[in-house]
N, C-alpha and C positions, 0 to 999 in steps of 0.2 A: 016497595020491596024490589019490584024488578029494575027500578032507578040506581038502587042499593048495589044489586050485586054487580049491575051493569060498570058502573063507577070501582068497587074494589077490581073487576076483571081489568077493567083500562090501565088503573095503577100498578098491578101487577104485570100487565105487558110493557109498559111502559121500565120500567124497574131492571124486566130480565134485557129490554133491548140497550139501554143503558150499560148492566154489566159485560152482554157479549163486544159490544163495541170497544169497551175498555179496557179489551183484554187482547185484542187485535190493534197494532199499530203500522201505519205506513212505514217504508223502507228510509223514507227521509225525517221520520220524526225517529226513527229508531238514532242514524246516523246525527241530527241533531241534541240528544241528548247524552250521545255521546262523547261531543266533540271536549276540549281543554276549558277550562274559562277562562276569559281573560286577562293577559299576564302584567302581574299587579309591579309596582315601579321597583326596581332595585338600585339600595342607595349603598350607597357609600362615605366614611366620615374624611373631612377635611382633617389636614395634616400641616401641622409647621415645623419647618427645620431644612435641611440642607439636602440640594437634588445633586448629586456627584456619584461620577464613575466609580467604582471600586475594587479591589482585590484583595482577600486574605490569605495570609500566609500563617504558618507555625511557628512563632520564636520562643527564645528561651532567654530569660533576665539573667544576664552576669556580671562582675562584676565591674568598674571601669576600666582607666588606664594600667595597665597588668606590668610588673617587673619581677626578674624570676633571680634570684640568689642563689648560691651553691651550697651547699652543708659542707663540712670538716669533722670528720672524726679528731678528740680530742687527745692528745697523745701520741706517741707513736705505734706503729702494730698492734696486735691482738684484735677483737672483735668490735666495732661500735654498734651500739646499740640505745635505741629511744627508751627509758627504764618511766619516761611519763612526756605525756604532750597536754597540757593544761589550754591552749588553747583551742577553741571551736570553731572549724573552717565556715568562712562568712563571719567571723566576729572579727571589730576592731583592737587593734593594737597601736600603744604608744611606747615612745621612747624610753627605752629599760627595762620594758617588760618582759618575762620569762615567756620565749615562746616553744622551747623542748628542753628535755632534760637528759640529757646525750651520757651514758655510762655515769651516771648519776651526777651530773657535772650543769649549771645552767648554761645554755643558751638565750642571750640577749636579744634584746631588735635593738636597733642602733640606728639615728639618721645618720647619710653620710654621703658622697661622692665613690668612694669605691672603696672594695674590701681591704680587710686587712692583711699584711699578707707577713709580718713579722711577729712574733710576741714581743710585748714591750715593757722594757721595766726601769727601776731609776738611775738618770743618768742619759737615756737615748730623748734623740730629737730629732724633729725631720717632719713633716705633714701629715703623717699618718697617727704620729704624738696629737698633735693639733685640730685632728680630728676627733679622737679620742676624747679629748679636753671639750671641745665642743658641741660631744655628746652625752658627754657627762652629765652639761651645764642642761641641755637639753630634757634628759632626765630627772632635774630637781636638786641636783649637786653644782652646786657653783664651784666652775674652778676656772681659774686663769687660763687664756688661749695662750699660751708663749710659744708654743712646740718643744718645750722644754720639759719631761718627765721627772718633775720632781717630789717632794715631801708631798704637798697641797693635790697632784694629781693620783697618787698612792693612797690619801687619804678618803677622797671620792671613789677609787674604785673599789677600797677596804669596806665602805657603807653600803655602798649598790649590793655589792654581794650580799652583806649581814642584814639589810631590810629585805630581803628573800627566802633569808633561812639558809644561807651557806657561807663556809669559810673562804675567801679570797687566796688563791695559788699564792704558794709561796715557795722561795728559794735561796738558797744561801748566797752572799753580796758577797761580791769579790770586788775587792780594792789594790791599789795599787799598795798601800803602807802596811797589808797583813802581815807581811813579812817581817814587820819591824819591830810590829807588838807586844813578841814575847823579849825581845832586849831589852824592851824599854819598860816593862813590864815585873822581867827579872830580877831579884832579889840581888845585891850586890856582894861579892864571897867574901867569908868572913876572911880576916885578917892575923887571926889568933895562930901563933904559934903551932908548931907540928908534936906531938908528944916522942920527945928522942927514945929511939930503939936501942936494942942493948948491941946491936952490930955501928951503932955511930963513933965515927974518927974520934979518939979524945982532943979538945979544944975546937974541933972546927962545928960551926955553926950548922943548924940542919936548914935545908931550905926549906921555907914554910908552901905548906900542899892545902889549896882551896877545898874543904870538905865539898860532896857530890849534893847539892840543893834538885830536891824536888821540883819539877817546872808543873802546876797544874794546866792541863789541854785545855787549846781556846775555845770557847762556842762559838761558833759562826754564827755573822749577822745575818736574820732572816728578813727579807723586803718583799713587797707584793709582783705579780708578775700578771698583765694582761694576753691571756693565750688565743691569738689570731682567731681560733677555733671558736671562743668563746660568743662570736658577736654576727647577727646575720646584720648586713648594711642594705639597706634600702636608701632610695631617694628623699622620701617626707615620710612622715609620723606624725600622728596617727594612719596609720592605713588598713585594710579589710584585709584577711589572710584566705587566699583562695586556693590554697593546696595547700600541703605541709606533709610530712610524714607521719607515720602514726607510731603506736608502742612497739615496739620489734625488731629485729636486725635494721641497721640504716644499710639505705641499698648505696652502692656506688655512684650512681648518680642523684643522691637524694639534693633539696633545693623548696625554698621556702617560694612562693608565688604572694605580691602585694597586689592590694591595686587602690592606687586612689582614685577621689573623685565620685560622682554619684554613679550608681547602678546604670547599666545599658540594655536594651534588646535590642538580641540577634537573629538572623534566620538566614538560611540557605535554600536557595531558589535556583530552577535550572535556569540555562541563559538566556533563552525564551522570555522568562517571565522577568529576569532582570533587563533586559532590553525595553521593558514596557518603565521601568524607573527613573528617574531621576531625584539625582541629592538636592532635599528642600522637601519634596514632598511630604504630606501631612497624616498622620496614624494616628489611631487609635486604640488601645490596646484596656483591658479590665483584671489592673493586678492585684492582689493583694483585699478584692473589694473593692476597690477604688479605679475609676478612669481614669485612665492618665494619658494625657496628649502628647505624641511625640511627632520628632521629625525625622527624615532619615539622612545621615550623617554621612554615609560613605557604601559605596557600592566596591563590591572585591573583585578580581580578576578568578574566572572560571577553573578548578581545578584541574586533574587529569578525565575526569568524571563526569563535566561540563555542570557541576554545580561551584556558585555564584556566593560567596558571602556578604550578608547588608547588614548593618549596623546601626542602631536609633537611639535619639538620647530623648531626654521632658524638651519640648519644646518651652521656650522662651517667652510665653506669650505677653509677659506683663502686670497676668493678671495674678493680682495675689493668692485667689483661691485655687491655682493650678496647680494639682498636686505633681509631686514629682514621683519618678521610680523611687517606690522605700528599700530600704538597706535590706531590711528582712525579707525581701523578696527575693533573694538572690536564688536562680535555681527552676523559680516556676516557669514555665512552660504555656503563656497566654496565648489568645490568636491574637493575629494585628492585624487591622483594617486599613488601608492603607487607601489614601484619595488619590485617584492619577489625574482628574479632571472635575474640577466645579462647575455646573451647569447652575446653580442657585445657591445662594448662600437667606437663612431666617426668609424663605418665601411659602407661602400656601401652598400645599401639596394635593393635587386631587388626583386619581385615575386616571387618562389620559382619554378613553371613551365618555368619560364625564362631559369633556369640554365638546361643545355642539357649535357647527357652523350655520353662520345666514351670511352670503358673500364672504366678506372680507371681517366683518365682524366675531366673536366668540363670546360666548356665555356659558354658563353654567346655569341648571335648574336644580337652586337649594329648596328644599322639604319644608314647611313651616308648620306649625305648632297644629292645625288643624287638617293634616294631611297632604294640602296641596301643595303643588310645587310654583315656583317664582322664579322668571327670570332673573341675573345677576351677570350684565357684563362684567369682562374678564379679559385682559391681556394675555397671551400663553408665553411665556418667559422660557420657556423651552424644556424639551422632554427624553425623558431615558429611562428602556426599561419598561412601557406601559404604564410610568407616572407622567404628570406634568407637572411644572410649577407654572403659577400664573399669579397674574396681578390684578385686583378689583379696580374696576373704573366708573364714574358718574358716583362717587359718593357712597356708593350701595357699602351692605356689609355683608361680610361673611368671615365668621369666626370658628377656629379648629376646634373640632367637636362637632357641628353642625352636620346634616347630610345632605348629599347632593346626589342626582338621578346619575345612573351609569345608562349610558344610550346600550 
């Protein structure tokens, strides 16, 4: 018994000195339990594609090469005015087609060299004829280029108007022979004796008097007339319409705006940032959904304002699947990424603290499937920005997607 109690007394001091001790801790196991754990690797993934300087700018897609036309109120005096405008700025137009409807009168597009500046009708000749005719022809009406206005050209501008839904001007022909028409026309007077009056000489003969013949009035010839007014000219057809006037008064200076050729981006830069440019350089821009590669075309001279206009077309690359500016794009407003310098062109891209020196040599330590990491010499191909591009050496691999230790 007294072995018994002796033995629970020991275990039970044994027990209380156990807990007071472990509830009291030195000042360095305190500071030890405190401390970070050790800091576990942080990776980063490899990267392929292109290491280049770059700059973005704000542009806007417009249309190509731009020519601006004058409008012509139809008529003399009174008010002009657009009564319909059928076409939709940015949309293509061809030769003949109705692009306003000017005091309810059409307006044509017309290829050509330069306006017209006469109306023309049959009978006139001259190059501005021969224009006409050749855009006639151009339109889908075959007519002879003579520079001669005659039957065969009257009859082409009689159908353009009537496959539109209007009647073609007309006005009365004057000839040189109108004059003659009613003589020769005229009825010849009768010859029939005069009925003697009761005042006639006895025996002397009465002289015979032409009874008064009716002359019916001639109608005048009517023939077609081409009204100067009628035709905007441009250079080539089909072209984009990138202004026009709308339905309402036509202003005094109103004026049709073309532009061929495929779509452009532009943007305005101060001269600063135009100074960092040159014509060639390579952009990148996201129109439409679509990437589209461009190059820049033309750098502008500095306003009064010191801003700078630049100019970009599709670059040319060759390759077939390289979309261009689309037509329907006219308008948007992309940013454009603009390369000033290639430091790598399809090279590995890693972090630039990734890559770790031993002398002269560099490597990377990529991550492998069980945690550990592995050396992987590396050439560093050069760096911008806290990237690097670099090149594997001795065979080794590393492929984008993989991670590698950032130092």
């Amino acid at each position: 018994m007294l072995v018994m109690v002796v033995a629970v007394t020991s275990a039970a001091l044994l027990a209380g000195g156990w807990a007071v001790a472990s509830a009291f801790r030195s000042p360095s196991q305190i500071a030890s339990d405190a401390a970070a754990p050790p800091p576990s690797g942080i990776t980063a993934p490899v990267e392929q594609g292109i290491l280049a300087e770059t700059l973005t700018v704000q542009g806007e897609v417009r249309a190509g090469d731009q020519t601006s036309t004058s409008l012509a109120a139809p008529g003399e005096g009174g008010v002009a005015v657009v009564t319909d405008a059928p076409v939709a700025i940015g949309s293509q137009v061809s030769a003949g087609q109705v692009l306003l409807e000017i005091n309810a009168q059409p307006t044509f597009a017309l290829p050509g060299a330069f306006p017209f500046f006469r109306d023309l009708r049959t009978g006139d000749t001259g190059r501005d004829v021969e224009q006409l005719q050749h855009a006639l022809t151009a339109a889908g009406y075959s007519t002879t280029a003579d520079g001669i206005f005659g039957p065969g050209t009257e009859r082409s501008l009689t159908s353009l108007y009537a496959d539109h839904g209007y009647k073609v001007p007309l006005e009365a022909a004057i000839a040189a022979e109108d004059s003659s028409v009613v003589a020769k026309e005229a009825p010849a007077p009768s010859q029939e004796p005069a009925t003697p009056s009761d005042s006639a000489t006895p025996g002397v003969q009465p002289v015979p008097v032409a009874p008064s013949v009716p002359v019916a009035p001639t109608v005048p010839k009517m023939q077609a007339v081409a009204r100067s007014s009628a035709f905007v000219v441009t250079s080539a057809l089909p072209a984009a319409v990138v202004a026009a006037p709308g339905v309402g008064s036509l202003p005094d200076d109103a004026a049709v705006v073309f532009a061929q050729g495929s779509p452009i981006a532009s943007a305005t830069v101060i001269a600063a940032t135009a100074a960092q440019l040159e014509v060639g350089f390579e952009a990148k821009a996201t129109i439409a959904g679509t990437e589209v590669h461009l190059v820049l075309q033309n750098i502008g001279v500095a306003d009064e304002e010191g801003l700078v206009p630049i100019t970009f077309v599709t670059a040319d690359s060759g390759d077939p699947g390289t979309a261009p500016i689309p037509d329907s794009s006219v308008g948007e407003k992309p940013v454009l990424v603009v390369t000033r310098s290639v430091v790598a062109r399809d090279a590995l891209l890693v972090p630039s603290r990734a890559v770790a020196s031993r002398g002269s040599s560099r490597y990377v330590l990529r991550q492998n499937s069980d945690g550990d990491f592995q050396e992987v010499p590396v050439k560093e191909i050069g760096e911008l920005n806290g990237l690097s591009a670099i090149e594997i050496l001795n065979d080794e691999k590393l492929k984008p997607g993989e991670q590698v230790r950032v130092q």
